[in-house]
PABA-475960 format. One record per atom (N, C-alpha, C): x, z, y. Coordinates in steps of 0.001 Angstrom, whole numbers, padded with zeros to 6 digits, always signed. Each point is the difference from the previous one (the first is absolute). Example, Ala and Ser with C-alpha at 12.3 -4.5 7.8 and 13.67 -1.06 7.14 Angstrom:
2
+013190+007800-005690/-000890+000000+001190/+000900+000000+001200/-000350-000720+001050/+000820+000060+001190/-000770+000730+001090/
//
This chain:
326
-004762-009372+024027/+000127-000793-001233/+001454-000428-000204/+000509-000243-001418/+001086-000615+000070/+000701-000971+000191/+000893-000535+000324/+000675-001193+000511/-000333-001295-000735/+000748-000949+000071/-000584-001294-000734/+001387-000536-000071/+000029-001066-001187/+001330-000551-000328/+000985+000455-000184/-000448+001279-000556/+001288+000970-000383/+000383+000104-001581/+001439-000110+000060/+000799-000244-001369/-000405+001419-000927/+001091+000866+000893/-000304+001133-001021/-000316+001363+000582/-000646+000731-000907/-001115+001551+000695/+000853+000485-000719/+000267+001064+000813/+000829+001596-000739/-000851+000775+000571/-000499+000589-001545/-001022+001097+000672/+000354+001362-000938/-000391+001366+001306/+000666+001326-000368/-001024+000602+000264/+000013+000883-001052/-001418+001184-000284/+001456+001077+000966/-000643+000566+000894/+000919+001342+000897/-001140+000903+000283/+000236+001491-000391/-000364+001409-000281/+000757+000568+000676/+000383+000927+001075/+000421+001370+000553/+001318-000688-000229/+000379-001190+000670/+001733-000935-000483/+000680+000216+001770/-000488+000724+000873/+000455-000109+001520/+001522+000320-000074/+001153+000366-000593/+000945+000415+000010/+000314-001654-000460/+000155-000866-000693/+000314-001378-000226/-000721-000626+000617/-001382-000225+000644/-000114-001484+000619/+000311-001033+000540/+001065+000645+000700/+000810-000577+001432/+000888-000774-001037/+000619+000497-001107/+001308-000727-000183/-000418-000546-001215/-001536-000208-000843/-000293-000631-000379/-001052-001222+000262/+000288-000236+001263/-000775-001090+000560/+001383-001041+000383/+000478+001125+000625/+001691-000684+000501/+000228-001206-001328/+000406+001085-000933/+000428-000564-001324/-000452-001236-000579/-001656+000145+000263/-000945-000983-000804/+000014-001608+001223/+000451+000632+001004/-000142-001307+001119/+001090-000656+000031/+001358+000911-000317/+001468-001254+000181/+000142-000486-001604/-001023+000542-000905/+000096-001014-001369/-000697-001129-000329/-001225+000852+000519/-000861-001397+000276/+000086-001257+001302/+001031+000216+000574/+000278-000616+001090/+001015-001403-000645/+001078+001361-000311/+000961-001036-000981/-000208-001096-000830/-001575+000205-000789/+000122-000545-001356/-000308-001374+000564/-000903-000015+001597/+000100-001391+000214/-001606-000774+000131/-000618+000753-000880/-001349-000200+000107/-001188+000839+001198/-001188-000720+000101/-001165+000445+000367/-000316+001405-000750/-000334+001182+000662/-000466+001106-001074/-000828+000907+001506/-000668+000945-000457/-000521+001216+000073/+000037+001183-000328/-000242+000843+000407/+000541+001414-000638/-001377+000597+000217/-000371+000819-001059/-001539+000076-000154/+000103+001702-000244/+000114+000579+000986/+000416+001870-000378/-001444+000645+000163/-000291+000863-000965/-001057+000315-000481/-000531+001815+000227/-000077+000512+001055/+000073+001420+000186/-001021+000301-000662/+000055+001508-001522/-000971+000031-000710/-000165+001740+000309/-000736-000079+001538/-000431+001278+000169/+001305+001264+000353/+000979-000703+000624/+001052+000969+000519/-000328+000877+000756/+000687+001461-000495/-000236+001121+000890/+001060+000202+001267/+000807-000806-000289/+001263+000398+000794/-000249-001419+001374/+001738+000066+000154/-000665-001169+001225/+000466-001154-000325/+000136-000238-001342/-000471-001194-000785/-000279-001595+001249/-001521+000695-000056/-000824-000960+000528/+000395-000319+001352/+000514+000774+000389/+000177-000151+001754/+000976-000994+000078/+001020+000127-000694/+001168-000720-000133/-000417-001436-000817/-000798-000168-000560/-000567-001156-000347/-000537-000973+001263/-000962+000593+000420/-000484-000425+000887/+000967-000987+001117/+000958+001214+000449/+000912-000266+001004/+000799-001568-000786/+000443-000065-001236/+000596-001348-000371/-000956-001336-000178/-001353+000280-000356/-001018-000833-000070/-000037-000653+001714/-000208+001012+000668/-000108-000538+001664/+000644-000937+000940/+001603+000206-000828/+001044-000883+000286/+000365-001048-000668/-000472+000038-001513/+000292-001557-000759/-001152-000338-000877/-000057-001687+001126/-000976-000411-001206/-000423-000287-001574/+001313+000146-000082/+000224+000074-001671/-000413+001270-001186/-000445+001197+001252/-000689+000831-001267/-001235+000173+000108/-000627+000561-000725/-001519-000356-000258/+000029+001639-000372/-000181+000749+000713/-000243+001831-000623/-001963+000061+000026/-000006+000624-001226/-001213+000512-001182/-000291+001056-000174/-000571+000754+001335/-000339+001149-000448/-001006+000402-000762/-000047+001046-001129/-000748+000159-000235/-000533+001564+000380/-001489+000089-000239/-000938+001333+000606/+000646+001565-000437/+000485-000379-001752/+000519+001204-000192/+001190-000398-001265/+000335+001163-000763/+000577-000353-001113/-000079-000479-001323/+000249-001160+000075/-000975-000470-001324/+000589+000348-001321/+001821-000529+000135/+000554-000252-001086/+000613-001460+000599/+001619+000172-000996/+000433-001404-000259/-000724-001131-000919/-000736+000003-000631/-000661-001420-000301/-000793-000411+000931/-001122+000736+000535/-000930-000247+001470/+001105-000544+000776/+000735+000734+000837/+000943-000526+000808/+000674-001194+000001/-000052-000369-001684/+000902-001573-000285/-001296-000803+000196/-000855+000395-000672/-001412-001075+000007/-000105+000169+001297/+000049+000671+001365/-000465-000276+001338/+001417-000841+000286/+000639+000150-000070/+001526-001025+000296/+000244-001412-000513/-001068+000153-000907/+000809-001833-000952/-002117-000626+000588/-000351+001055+000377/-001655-000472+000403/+000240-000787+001207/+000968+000654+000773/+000238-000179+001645/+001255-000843-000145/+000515-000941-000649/+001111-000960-000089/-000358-001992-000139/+000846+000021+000261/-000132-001990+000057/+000896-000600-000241/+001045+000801-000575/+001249-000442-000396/+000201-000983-001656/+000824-000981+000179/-000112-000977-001486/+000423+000882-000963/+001111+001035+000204/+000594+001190-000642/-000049+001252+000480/-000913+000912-000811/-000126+001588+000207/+001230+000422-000090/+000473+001458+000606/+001201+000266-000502/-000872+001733+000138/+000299+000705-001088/-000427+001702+000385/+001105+000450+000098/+000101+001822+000550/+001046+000341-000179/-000764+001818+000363/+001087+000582+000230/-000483+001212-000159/+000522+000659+001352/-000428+000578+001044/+000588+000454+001491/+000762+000795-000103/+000622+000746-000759/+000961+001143+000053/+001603-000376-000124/-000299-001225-000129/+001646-000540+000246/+001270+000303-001470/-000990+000537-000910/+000409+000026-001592/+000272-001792-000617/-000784-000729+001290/-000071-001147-000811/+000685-000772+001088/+000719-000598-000395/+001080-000689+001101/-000248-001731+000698/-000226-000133+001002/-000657-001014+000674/+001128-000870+000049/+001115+000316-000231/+000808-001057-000006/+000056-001037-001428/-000373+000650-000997/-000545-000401-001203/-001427-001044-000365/-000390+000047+001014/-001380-001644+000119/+000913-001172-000288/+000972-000577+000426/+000848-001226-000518/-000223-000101-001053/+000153+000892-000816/+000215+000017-001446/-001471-000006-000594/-001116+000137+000155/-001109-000317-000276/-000905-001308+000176/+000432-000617+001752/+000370-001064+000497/+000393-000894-000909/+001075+000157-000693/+000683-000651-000645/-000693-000706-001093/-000539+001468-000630/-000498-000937-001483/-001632-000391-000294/-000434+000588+001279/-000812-000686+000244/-000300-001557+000254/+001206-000254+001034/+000125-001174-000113/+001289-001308-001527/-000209+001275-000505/+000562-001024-001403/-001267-000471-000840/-001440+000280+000656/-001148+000339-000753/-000482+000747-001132/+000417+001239+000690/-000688+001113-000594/-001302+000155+000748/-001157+000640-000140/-001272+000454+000239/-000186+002099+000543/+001026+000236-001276/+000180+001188+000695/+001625+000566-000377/+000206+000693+000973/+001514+000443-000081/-000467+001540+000148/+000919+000639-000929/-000523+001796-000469/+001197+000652+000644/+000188+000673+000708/+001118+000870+000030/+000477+001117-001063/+000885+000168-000952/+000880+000679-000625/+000791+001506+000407/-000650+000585+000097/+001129+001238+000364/+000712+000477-000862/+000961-000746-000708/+001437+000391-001050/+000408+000962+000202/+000377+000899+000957/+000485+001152+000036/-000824+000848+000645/-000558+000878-000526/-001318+000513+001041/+000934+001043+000431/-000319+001104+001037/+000625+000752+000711/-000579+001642-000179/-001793-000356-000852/-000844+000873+000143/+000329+001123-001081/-000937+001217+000652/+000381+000868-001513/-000244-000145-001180/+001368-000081-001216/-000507-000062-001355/-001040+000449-000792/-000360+001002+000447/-001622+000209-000767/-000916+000305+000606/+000206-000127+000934/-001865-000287+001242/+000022-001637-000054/+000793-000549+000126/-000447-001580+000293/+000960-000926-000831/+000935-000144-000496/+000706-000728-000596/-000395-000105-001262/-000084+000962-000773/-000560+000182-001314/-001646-000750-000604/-001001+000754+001497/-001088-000617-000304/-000384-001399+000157/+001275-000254+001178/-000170-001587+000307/+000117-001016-001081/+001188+000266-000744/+000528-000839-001401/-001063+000118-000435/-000656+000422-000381/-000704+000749-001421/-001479-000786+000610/-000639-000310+001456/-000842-000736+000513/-000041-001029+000432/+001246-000154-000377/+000736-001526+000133/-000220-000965-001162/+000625+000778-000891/-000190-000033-001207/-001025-000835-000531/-000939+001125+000376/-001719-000255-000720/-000120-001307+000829/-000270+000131+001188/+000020-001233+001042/-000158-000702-001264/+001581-000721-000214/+000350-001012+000154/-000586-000632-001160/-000213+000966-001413/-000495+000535-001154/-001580-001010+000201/-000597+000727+000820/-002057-000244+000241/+000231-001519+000238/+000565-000050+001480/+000087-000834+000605/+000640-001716-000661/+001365+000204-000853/+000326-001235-000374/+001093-000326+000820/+000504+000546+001420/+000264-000318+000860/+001381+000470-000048/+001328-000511-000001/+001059+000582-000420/+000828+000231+001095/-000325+001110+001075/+000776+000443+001039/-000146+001168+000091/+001326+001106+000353/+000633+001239-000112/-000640+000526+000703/-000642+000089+001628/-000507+000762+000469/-001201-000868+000832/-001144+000846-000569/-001066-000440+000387/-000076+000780+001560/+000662+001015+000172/-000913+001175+000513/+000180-000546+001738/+001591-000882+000336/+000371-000309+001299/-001021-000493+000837/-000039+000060+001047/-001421-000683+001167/+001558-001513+000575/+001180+000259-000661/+000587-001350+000453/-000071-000779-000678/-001012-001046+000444/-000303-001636-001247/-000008-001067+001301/+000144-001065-000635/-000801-000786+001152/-000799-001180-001306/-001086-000702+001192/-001211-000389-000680/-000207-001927+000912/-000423-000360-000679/-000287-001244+000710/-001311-000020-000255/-000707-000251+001290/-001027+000474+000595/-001603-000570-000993/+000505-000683-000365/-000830-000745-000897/-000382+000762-001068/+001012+000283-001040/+000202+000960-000671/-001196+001394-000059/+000598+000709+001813/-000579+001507-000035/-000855+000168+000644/-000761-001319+000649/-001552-000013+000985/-000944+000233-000879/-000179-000182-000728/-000892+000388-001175/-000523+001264-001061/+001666+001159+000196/-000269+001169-000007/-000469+000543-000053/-001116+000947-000662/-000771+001137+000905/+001032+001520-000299/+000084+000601+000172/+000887+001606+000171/-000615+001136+000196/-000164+000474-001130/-000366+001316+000053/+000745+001048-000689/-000712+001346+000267/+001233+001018-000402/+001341+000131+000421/+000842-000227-000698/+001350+000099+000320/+000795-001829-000766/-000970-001001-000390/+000240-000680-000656/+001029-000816+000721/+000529+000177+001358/+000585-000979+000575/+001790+000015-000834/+000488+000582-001072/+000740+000267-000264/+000266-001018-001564/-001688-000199-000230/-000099-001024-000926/-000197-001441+000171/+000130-000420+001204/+000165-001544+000462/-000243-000940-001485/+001776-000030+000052/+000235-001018-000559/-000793+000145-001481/-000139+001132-000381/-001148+000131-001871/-001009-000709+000829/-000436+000414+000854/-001657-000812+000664/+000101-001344+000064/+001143-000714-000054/+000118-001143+001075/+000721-000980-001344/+000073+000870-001077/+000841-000806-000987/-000990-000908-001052/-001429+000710+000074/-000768-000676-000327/-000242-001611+000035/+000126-000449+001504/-000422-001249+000548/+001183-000713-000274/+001466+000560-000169/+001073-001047-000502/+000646+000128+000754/+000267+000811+000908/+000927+000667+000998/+001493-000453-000230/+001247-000373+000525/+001029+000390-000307/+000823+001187+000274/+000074+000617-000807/+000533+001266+000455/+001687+000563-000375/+000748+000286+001385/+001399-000013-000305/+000121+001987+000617/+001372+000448-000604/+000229+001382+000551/+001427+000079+000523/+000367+000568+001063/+000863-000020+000749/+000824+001174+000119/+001298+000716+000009/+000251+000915-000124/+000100+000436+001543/-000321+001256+000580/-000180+000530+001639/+000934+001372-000213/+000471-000116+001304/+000703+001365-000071/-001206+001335+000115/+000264+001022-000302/-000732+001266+000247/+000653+001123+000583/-000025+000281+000975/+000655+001337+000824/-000570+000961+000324/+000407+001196+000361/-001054+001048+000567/-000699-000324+001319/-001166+000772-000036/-000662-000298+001482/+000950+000268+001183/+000539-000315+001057/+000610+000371+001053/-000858+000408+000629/-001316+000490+000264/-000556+001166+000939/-001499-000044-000854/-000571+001369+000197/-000544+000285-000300/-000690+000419-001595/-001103+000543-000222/-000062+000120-001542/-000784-001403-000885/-000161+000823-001183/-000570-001035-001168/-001757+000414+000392/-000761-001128-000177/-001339+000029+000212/-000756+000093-001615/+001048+000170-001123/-000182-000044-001195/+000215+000850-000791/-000585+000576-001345/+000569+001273-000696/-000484-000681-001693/+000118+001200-000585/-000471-000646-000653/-001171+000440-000992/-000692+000062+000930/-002019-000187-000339/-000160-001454+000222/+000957-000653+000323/+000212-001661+000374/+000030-000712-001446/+000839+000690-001239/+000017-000592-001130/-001584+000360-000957/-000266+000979+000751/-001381-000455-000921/-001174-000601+000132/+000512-000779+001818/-000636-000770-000152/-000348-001228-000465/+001511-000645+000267/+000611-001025-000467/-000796+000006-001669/+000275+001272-000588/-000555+000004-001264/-000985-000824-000502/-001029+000873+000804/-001228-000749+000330/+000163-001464+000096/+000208-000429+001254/+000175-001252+000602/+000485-000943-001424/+000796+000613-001120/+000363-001193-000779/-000939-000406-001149/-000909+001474-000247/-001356-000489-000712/-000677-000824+000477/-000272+000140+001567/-000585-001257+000640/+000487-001512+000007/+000856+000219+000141/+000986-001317-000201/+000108-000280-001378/-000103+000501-001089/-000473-000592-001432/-001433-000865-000048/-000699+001224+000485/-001292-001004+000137/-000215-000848+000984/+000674+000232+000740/-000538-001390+001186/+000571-001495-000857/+001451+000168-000368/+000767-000941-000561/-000922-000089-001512/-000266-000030-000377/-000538+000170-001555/-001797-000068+000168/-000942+000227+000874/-001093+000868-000395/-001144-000133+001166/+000715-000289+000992/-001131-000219+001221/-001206-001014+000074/+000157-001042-000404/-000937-000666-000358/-000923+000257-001537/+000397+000644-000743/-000503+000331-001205/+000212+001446-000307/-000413+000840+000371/+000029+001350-000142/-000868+000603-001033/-000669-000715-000266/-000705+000356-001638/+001026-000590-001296/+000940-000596+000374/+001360+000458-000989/+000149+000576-000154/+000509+000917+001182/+000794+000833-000009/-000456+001293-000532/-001472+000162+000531/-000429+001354-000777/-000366-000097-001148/-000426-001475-000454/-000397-000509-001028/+000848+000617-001487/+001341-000662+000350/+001022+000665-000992/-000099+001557-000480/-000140+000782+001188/-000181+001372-000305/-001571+000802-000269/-000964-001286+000044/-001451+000060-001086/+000501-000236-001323/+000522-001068-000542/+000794-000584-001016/+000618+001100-001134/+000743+000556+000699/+000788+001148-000551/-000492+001208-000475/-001046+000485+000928/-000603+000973-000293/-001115-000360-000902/-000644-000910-000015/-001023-000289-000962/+000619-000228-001454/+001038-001042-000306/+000912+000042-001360/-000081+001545-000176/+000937+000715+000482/+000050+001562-000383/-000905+000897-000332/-001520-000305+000904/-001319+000635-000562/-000081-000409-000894/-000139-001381-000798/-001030-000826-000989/+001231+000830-001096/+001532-000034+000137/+000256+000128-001282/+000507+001992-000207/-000527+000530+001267/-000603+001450-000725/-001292+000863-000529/-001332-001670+000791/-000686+000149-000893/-000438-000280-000948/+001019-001302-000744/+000036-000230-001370/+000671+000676-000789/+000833+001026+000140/+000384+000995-000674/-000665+000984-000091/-000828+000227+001116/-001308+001242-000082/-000603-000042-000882/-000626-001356+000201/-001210-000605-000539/+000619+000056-002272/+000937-000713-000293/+000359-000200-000981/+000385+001497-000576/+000263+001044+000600/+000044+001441-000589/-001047+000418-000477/-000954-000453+000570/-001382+000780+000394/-000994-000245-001735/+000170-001941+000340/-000652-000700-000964/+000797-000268-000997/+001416+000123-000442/+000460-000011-001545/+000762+001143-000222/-000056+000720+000592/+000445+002064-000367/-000913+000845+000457/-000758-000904+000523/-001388+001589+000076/+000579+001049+001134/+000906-000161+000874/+000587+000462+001144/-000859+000315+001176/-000788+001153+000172/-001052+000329+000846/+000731-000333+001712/-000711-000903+000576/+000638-000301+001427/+000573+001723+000692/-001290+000052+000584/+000147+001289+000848/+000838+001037-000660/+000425+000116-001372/+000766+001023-000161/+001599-000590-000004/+000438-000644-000404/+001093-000925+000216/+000436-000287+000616/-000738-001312+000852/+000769-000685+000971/-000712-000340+000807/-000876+001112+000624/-000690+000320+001267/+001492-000462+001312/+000648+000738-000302/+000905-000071+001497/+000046-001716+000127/+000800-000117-001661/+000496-001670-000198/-001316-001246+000943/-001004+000380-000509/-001334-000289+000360/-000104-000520+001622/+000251+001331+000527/+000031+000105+001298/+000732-001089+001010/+001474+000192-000604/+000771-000994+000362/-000747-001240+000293/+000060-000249-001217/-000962-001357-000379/-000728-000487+000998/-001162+000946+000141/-001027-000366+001392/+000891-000228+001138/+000731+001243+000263/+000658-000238+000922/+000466-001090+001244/+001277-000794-001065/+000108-001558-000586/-000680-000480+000488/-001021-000385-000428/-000991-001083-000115/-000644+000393+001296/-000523+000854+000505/-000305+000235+001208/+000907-000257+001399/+001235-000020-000307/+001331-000289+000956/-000015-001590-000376/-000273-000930-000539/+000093-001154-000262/-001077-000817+000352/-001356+000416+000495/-000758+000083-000034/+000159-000035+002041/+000894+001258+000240/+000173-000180+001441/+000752-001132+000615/+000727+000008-000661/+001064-000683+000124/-000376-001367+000211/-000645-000536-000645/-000957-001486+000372/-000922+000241+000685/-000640+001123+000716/-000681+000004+001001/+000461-000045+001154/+001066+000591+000133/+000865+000033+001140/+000888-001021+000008/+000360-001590-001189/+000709-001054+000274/-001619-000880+000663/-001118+000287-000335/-001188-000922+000303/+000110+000019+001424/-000053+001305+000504/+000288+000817+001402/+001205-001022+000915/+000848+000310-000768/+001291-000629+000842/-000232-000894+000157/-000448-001756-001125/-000390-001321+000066/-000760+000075+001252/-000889+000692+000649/-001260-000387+000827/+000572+000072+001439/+000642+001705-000215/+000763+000444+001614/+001433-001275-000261/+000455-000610-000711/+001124-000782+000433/-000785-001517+000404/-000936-000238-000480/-000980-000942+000678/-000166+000378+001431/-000519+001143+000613/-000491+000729+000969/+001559-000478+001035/+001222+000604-000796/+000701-000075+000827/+000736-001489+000729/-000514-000434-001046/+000654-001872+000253/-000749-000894+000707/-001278+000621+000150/-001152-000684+000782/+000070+000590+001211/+000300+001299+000386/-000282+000709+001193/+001015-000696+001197/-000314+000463+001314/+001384-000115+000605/+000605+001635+000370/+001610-000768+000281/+000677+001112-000335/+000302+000860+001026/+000362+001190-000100/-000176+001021+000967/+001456+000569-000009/+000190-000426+001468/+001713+000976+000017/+000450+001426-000153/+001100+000016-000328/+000593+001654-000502/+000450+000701+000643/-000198-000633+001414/+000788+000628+001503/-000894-000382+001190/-000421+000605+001071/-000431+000358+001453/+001105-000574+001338/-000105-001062+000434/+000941-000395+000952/-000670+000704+001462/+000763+001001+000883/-000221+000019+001027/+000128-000604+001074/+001360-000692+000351/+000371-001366+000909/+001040-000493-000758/+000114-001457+000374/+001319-001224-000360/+000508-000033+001674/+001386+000478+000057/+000499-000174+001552/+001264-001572-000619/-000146-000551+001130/+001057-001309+000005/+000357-000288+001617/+001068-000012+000096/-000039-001058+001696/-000696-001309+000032/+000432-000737-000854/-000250-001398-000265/-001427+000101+000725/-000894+000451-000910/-001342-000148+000350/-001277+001055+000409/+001259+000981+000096/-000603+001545+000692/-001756-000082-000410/-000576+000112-001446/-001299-000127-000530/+000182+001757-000702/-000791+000371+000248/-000663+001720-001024/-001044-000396-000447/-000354+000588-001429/-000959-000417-000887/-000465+001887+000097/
//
């Protein structure tokens, strides 16, 4: 289990990262050492093939200060954050990303405005490093929308570097890839939300765990994030509107049917059979459309009543402190 009376959790989703561990633990221990406070380091192995894990292990064994999370297999970075901020006790979350793209000497600065009372601090990547049209391009442009759905006026949603005050992100649930939408999730309740500019460099070892079949998911992910922000509790709005629409459009092509028919003597079926068709069409799609918002009202009942079921498989929690496996 994790420690107690601890200031702040830095927790890292790490994938096939064995070429950096060593010198990103180094890194994360003489900053967090420096800053002066109580903390933890909460490293999160999500199904490494390499020797990842071994090398985890070996730093967990020697300091009580990390808390390593293995999990059974590969879930994904949102699982991995939800098993990391699940397994923390810290007053301030801090995420970050294991490949050493994200610079550990840079927590001060999150630190910081956190403690000016901010709620959440976003990391900024101003100069991205990535390729212009695999990832730079689509990022703006999903940034964009982000910020667009959301309300939420920060440049890059997409960073895993934020930090969170714990209050704030215990409440969470994470699915998909949503861990990228925090602060839209969190802006609801009155969040304060500040963005920070972070350096961005190339990976120093190893590859990208990302391509980009990644932006369509995100895609996805921001329809969800319309409706969660907009629609989750009332989801017969939402389809509601698009019953709405389609029914106006039936009624007034079959009052044009209808009015051909009965003041020009305009035989349906020879005319405006197709027009006709439409019509039903329509009205039959509008027709779904409130069956499937009735649908949603009941399963979002279903889901608010149920209890909730995690998005990740923990195989052991190793710590010195309290040498416990779950």
């Amino acid at each position: 289990m994790p420690q107690t009376n601890v200031k702040y959790s830095i927790v890292v989703p790490l994938y096939n990262e064995e070429a950096v561990v060593d010198e990103l633990y180094y890194r994360l221990t003489k900053v967090m050492t420096e800053t002066g406070g109580s903390y933890e380091l909460v490293l999160v192995d999500d199904g490494s093939a390499d020797g990842t894990l071994a090398k985890l292990r070996d730093i967990a064994k020697k300091d009580e200060k990390v808390v390593l999370v293995e999990l059974r297999k590969n879930f994904g970075q949102t699982p991995a954050l939800a098993a990391g901020f699940d397994n923390t006790c810290g007053d301030v979350i801090i995420s970050m990303d294991g490949d050493l793209q994200h610079l550990p000497e840079e927590i001060p600065n999150f630190i910081g405005k956190i403690n000016a009372g901010y709620d959440v601090v976003s990391g900024w990547r101003e100069k991205r490093v990535d390729n212009l049209v695999m990832r730079k391009i689509p990022s703006r442009i999903a940034n964009w929308i982000a910020s667009k759905v959301s309300g939420v006026n920060i440049h890059d949603f997409g960073t895993t570097f934020k930090a969170y005050r714990r209050q704030i992100i215990q409440d969470v649930k994470l699915y998909g890839e949503m861990h990228r939408f925090i602060p839209a999730l969190v802006s609801s309740s009155g969040a304060k939300i500040v963005e920070i500019p972070i350096k961005n460099i190339e990976r120093p070892a190893g590859t990208s765990n990302y391509g980009i079949s990644r932006t369509f998911r995100v895609a996805f992910d921001l329809i969800t994030l319309r409706f969660i922000l907009g629609y989750i509790t009332k989801p017969l709005h939402f389809f509601g509107k698009g019953a709405f629409y389609c029914v106006i459009v039936s009624s007034l092509i079959f009052a044009y049917v209808l009015f051909d028919k009965f003041y020009y003597g305009v035989p349906i079926k020879v005319s405006h059979a197709p027009l006709a068709s439409v019509g039903i069409m329509l009205l039959l799609i509008g027709m779904i459309f409130v069956s499937t918002g009735l649908l949603g009202e009941m399963i979002s009942r279903v889901y608010f009543e149920a209890t909730s079921r995690k998005i990740y498989a923990v195989r052991n929690i190793y710590n010195k402190k309290t040498d416990n496996k779950e």
